[in-house]
C-alpha positions as CSV (number, residue, x, y, z in Angstrom):
1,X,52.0,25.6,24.2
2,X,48.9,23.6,25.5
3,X,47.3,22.1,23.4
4,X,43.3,22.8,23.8
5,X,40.4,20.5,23.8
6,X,36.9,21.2,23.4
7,X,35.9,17.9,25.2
8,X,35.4,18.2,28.9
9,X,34.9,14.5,30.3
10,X,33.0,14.1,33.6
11,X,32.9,11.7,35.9
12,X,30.6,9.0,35.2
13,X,30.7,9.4,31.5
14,X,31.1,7.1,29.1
15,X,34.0,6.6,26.4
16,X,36.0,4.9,23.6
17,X,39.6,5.5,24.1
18,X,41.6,3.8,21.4
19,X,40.7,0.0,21.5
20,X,38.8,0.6,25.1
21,X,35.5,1.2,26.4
22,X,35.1,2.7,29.7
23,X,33.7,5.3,32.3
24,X,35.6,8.2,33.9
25,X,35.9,7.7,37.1
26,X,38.5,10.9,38.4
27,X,38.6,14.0,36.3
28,X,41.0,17.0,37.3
29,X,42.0,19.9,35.0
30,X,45.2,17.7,33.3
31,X,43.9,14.0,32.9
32,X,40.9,11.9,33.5
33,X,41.3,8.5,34.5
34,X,38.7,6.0,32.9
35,X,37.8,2.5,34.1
36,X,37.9,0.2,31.5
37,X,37.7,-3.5,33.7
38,X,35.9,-4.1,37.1
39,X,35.9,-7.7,38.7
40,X,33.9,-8.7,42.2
41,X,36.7,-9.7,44.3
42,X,35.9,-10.1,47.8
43,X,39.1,-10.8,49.2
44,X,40.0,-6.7,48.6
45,X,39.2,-4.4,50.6
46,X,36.4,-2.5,49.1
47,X,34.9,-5.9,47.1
48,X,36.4,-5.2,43.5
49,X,39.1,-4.5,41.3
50,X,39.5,-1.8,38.5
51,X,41.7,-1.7,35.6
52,X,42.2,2.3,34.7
53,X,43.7,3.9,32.3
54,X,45.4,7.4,32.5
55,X,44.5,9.8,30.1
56,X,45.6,13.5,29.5
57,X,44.6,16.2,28.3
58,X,46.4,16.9,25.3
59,X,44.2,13.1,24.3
60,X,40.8,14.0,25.2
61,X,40.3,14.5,21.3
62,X,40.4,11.0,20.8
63,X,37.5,10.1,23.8
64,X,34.5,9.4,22.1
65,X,31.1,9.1,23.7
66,X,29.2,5.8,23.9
67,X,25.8,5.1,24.6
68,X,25.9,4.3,28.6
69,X,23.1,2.1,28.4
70,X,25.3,-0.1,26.2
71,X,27.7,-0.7,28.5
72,X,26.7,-0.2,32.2
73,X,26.2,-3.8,33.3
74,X,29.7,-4.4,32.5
75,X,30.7,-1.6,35.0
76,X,28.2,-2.4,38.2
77,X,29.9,0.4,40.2
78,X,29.5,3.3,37.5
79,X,25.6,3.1,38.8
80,X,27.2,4.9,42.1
81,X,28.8,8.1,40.3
């Protein structure tokens, strides 16, 4: 049986997950996945490296909003969602 969650995280918002802070940055039906590092890194292709973590439904109980304004300047590329 699934197991239902009254939290529906979008892209671009902000959230504790266990010991992590971090945005969503890919949200589908089953799982969201949320960015919890970025680092420049111009010898990638597109500048940067992210760190995500993969989070599924039958969790979204445990995201809990934060303030964006709180953490945006660690996650320059969150301004683009």
């Amino acid at each position: 049986m699934e197991q239902k969650s009254n939290i529906q995280p979008n892209k671009g918002d902000f959230y504790q997950f266990q010991n992590w802070v971090g945005y969503v940055d890919f949200s589908s039906h089953n799982y969201v996945t949320l960015c919890i590092s970025e680092k420049e890194d111009k010898e990638t292709l597109i500048g940067y490296r992210q760190v995500k973590l993969l989070v599924f439904r039958e969790e979204w109980e445990q995201l809990k909003p934060v303030n964006k304004k709180e953490y945006a300047e660690q996650f320059p590329h969150s301004k683009k969602l």
